[in-house]
MOPAC internal coordinates of N, CA, C and O (Angstrom, degrees):
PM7 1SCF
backbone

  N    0.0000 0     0.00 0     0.00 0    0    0    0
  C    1.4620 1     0.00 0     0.00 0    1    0    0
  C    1.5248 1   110.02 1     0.00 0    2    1    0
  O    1.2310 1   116.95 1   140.97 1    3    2    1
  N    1.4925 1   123.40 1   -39.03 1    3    2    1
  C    1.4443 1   120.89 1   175.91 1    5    3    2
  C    1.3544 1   109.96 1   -60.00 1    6    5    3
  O    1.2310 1   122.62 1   149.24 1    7    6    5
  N    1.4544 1   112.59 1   -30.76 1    7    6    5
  C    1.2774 1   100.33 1  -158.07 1    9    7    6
  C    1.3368 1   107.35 1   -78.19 1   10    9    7
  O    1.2310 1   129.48 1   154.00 1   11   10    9
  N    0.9074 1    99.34 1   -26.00 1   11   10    9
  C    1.7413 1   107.73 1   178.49 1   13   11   10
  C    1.4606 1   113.50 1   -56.38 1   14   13   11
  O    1.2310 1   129.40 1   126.02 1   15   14   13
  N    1.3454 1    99.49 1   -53.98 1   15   14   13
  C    1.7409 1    95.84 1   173.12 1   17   15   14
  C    0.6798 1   110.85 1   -63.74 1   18   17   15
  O    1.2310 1   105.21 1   109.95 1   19   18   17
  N    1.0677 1   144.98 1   -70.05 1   19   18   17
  C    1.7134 1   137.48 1   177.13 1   21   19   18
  C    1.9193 1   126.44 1   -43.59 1   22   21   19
  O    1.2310 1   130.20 1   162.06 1   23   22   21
  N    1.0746 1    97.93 1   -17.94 1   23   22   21
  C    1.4460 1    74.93 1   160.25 1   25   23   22
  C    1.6197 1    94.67 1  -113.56 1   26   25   23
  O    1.2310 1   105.28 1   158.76 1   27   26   25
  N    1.0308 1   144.86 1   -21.24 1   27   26   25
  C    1.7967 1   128.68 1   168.49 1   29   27   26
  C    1.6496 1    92.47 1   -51.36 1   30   29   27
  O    1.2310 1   104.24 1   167.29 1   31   30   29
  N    1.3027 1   146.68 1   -12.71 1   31   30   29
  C    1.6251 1   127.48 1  -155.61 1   33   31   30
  C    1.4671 1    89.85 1  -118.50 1   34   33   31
  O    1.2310 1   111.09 1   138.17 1   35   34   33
  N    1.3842 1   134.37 1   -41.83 1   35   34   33
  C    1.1290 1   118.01 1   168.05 1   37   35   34
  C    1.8485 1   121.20 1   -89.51 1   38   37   35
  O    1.2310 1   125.76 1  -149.06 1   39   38   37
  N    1.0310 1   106.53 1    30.94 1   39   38   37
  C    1.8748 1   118.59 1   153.89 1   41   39   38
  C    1.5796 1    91.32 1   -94.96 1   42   41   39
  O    1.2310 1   113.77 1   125.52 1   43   42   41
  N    1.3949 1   129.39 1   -54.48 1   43   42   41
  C    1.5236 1   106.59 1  -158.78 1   45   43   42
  C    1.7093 1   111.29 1   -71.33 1   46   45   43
  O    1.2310 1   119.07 1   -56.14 1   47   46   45
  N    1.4369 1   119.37 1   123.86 1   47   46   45
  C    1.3023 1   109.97 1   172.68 1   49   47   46
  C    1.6118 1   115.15 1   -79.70 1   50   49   47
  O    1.2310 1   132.35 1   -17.08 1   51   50   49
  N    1.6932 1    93.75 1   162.92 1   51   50   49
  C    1.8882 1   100.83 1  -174.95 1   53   51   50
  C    1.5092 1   100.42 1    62.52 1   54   53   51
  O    1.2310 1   121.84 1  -141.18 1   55   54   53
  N    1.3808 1   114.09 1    38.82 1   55   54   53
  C    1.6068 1   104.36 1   172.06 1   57   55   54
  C    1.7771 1   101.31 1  -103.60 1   58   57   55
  O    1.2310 1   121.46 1   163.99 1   59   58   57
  N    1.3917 1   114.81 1   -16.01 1   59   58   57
  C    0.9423 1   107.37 1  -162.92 1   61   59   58
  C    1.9901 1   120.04 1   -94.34 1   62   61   59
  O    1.2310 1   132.00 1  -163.94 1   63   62   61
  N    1.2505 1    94.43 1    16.06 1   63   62   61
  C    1.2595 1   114.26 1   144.47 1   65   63   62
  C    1.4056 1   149.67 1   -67.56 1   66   65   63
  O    1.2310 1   128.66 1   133.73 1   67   66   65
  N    1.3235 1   100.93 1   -46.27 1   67   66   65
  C    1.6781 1   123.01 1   170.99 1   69   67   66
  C    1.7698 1    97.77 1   -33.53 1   70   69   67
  O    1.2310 1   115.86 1    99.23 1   71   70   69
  N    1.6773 1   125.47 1   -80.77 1   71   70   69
  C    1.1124 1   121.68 1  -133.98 1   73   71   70
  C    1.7641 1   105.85 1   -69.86 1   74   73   71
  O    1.2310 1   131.80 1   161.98 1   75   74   73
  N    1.7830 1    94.83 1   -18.02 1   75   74   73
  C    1.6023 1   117.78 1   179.97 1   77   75   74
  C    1.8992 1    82.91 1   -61.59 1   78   77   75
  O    1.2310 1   130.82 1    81.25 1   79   78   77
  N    1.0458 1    96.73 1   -98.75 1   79   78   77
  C    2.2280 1   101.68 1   177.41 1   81   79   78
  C    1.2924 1   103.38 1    14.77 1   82   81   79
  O    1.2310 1   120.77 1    84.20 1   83   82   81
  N    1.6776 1   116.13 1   -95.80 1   83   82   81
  C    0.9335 1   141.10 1   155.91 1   85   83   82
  C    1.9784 1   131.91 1   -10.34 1   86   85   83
  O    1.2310 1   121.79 1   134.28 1   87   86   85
  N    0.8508 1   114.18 1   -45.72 1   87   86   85
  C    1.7958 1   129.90 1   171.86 1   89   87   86
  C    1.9306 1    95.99 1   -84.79 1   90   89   87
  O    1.2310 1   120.14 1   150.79 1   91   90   89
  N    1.2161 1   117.33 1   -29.21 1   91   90   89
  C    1.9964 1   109.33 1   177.37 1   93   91   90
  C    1.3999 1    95.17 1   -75.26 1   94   93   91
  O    1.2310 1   122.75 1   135.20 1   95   94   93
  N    1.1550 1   112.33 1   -44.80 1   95   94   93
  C    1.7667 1   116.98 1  -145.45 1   97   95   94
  C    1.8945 1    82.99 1   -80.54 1   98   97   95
  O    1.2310 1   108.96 1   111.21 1   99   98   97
  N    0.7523 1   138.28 1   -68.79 1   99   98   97
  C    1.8815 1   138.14 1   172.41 1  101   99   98
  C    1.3903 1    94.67 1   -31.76 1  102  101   99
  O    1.2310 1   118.95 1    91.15 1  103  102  101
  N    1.2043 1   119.62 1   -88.85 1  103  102  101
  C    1.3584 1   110.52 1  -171.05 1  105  103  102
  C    1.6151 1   137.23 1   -57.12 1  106  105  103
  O    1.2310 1   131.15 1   154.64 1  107  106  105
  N    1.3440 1    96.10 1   -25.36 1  107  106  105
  C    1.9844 1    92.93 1   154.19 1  109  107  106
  C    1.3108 1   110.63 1   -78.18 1  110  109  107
  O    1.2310 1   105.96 1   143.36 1  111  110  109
  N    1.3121 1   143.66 1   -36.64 1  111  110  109
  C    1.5044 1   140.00 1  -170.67 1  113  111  110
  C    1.9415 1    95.83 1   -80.19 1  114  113  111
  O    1.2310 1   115.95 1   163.50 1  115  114  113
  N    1.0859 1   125.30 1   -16.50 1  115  114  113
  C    1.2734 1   122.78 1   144.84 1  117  115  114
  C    1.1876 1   152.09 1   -56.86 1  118  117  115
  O    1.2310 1   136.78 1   129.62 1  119  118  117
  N    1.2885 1    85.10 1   -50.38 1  119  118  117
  C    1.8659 1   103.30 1   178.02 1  121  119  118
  C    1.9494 1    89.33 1   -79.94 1  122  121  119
  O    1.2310 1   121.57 1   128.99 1  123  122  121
  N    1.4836 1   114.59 1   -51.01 1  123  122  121
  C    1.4747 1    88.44 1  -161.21 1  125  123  122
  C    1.6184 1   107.17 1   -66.91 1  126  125  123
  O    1.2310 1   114.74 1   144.70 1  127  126  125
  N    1.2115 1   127.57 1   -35.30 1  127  126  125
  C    1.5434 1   112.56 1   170.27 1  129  127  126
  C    1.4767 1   114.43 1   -51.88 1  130  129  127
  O    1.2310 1   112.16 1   136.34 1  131  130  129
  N    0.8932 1   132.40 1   -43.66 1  131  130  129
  C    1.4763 1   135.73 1   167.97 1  133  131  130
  C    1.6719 1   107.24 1   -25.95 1  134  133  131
  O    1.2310 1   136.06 1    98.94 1  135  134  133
  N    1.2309 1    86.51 1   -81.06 1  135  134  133
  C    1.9258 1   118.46 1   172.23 1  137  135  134
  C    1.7363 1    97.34 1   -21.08 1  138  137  135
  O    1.2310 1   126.74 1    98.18 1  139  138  137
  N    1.5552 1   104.65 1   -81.82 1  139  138  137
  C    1.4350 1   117.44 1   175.40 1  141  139  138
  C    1.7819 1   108.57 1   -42.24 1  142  141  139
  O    1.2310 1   113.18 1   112.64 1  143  142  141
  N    1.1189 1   130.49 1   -67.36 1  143  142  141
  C    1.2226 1   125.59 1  -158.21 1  145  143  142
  C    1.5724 1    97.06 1   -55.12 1  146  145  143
  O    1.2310 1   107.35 1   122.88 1  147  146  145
  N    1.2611 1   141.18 1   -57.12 1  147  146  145
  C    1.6890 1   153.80 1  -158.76 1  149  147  146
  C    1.1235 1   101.50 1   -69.50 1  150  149  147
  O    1.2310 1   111.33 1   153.58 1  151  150  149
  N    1.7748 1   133.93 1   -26.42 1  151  150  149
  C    1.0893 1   128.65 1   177.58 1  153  151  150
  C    1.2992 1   118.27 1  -110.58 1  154  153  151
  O    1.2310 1   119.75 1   177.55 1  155  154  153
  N    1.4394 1   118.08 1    -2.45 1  155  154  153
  C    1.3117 1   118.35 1   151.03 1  157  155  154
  C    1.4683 1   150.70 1   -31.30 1  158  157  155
  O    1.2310 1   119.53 1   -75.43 1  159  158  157
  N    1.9243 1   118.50 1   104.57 1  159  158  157
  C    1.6066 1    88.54 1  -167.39 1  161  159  158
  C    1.0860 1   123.16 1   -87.87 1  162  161  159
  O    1.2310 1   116.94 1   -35.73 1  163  162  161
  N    1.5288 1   123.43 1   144.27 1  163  162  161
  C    1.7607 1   150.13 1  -174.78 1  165  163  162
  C    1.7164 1    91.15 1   -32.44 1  166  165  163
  O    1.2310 1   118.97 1   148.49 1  167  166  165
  N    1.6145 1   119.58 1   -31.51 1  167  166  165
  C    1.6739 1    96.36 1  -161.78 1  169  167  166
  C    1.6348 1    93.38 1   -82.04 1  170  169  167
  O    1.2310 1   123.34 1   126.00 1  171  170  169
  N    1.1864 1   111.20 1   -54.00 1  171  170  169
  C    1.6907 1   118.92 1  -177.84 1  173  171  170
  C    1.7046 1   107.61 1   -43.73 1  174  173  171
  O    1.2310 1   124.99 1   133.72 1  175  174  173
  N    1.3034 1   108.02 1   -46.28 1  175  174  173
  C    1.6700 1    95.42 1   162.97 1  177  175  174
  C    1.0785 1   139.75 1   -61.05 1  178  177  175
  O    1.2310 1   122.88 1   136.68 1  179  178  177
  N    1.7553 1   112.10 1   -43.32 1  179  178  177
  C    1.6533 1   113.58 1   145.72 1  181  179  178
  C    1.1668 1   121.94 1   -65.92 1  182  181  179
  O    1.2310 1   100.01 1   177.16 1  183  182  181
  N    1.1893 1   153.76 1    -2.84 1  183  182  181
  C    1.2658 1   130.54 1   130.18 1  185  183  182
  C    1.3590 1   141.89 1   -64.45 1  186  185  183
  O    1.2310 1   122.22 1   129.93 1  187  186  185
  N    1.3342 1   113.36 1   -50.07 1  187  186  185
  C    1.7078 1   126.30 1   161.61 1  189  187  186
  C    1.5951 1    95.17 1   -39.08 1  190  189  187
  O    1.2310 1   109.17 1   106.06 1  191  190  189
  N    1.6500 1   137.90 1   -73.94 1  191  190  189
  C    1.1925 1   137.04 1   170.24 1  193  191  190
  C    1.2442 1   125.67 1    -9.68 1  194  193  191
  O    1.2310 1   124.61 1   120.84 1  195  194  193
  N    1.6174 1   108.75 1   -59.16 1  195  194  193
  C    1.6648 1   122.20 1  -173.24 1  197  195  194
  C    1.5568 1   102.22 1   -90.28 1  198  197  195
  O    1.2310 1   103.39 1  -174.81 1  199  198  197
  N    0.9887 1   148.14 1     5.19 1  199  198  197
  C    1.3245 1   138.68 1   166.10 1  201  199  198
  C    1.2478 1   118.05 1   -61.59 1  202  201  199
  O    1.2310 1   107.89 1   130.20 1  203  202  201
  N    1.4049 1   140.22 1   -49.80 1  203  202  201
  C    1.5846 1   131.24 1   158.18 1  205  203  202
  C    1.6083 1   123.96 1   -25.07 1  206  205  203
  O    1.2310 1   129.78 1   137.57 1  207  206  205
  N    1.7497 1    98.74 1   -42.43 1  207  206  205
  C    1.3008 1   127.23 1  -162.19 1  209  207  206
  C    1.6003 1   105.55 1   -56.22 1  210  209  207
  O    1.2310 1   130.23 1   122.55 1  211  210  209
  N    1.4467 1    97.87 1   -57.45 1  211  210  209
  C    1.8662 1   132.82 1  -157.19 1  213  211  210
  C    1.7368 1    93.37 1   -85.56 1  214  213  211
  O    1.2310 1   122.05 1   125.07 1  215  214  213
  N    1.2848 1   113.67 1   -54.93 1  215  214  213
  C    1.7671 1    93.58 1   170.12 1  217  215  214
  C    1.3610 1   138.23 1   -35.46 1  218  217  215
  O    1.2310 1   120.35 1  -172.10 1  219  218  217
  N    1.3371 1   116.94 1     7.90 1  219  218  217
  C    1.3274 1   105.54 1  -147.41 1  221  219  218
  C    1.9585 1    70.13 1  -104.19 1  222  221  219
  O    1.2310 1   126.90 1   131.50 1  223  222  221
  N    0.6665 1   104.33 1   -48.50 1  223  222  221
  C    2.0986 1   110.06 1  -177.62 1  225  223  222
  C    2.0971 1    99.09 1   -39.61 1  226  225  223
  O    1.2310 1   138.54 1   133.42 1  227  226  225
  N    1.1704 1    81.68 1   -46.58 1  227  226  225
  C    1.4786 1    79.24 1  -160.96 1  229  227  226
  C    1.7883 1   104.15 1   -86.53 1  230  229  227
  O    1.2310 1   112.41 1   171.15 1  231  230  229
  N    0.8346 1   131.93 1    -8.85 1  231  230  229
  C    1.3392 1   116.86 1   163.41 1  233  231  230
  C    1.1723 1   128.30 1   -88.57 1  234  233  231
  O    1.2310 1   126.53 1   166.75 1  235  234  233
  N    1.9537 1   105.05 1   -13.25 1  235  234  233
  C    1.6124 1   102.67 1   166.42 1  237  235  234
  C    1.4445 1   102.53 1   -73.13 1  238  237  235
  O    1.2310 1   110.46 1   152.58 1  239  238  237
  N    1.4037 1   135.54 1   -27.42 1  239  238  237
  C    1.5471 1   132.12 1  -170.72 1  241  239  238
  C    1.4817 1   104.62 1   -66.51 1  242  241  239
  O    1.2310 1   121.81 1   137.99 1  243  242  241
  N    1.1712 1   114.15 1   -42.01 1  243  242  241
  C    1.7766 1   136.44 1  -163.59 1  245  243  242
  C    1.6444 1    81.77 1   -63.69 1  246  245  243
  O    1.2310 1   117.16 1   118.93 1  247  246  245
  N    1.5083 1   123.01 1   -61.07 1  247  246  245
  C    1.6490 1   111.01 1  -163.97 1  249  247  246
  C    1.1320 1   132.06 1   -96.71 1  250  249  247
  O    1.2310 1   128.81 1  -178.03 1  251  250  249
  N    1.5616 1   100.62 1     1.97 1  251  250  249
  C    1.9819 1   123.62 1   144.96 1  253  251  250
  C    1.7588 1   107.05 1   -44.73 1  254  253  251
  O    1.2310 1   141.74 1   105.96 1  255  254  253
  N    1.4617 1    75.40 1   -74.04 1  255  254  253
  C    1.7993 1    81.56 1  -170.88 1  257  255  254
  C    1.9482 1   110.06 1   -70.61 1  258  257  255
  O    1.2310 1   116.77 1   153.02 1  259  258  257
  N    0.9053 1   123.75 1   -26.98 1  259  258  257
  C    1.8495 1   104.49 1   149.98 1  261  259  258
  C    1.1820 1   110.66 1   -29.75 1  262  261  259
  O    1.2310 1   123.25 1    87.39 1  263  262  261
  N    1.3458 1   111.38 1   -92.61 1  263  262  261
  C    1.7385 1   141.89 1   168.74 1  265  263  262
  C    1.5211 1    86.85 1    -5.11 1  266  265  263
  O    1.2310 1   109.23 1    79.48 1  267  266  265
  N    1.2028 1   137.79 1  -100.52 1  267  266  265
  C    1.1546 1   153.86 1  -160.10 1  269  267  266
  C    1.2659 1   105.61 1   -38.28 1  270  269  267
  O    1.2310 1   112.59 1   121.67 1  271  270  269
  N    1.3361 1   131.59 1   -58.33 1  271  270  269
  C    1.8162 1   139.93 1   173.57 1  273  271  270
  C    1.5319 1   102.77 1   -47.75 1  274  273  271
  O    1.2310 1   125.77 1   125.52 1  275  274  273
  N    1.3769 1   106.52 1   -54.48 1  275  274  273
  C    1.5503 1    94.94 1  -175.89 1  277  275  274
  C    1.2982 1   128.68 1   -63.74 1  278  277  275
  O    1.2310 1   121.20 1   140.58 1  279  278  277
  N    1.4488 1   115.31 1   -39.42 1  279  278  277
  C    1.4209 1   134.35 1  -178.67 1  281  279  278
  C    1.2745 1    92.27 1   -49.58 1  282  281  279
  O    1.2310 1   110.61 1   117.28 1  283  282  281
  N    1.4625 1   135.25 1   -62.72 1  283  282  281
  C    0.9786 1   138.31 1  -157.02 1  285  283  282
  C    1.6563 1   124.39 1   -76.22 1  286  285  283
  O    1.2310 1   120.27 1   153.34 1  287  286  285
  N    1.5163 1   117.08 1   -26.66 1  287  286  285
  C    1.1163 1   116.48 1   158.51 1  289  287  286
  C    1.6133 1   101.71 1   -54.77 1  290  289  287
  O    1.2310 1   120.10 1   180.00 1  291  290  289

């Protein structure tokens, strides 16, 4: 079965670019998250962090006001 792919992949020409493409595009979407994470500020991280935390308020409000729409239909 490999072999097959491999010689169907080297019949297609300019294929041997793709995995080159592919290894920039990883490693810039790497490095720039990198970039982002190191320059990230500590409050925006404690917040992004506590958001799971703090939902819990707002989805009882979210299914008050359901409750309330339906009753009212």
């Amino acid at each position: 079965m490999l072999k097959f792919v491999k010689n169907h992949m080297e019949s297609i020409t300019g294929i041997e670019i793709y995995p080159l493409i592919s290894l920039l595009i990883f490693f810039g979407f790497f490095v720039v998250l990198s970039w982002w994470v190191i320059t990230a500020k500590k409050e925006y991280i404690t917040t992004v962090s506590n958001l799971p935390l703090d939902n819990d308020n707002d989805n009882d409000n979210d299914n008050d006001n359901q409750n309330q729409n339906q009753t009212e239909l």
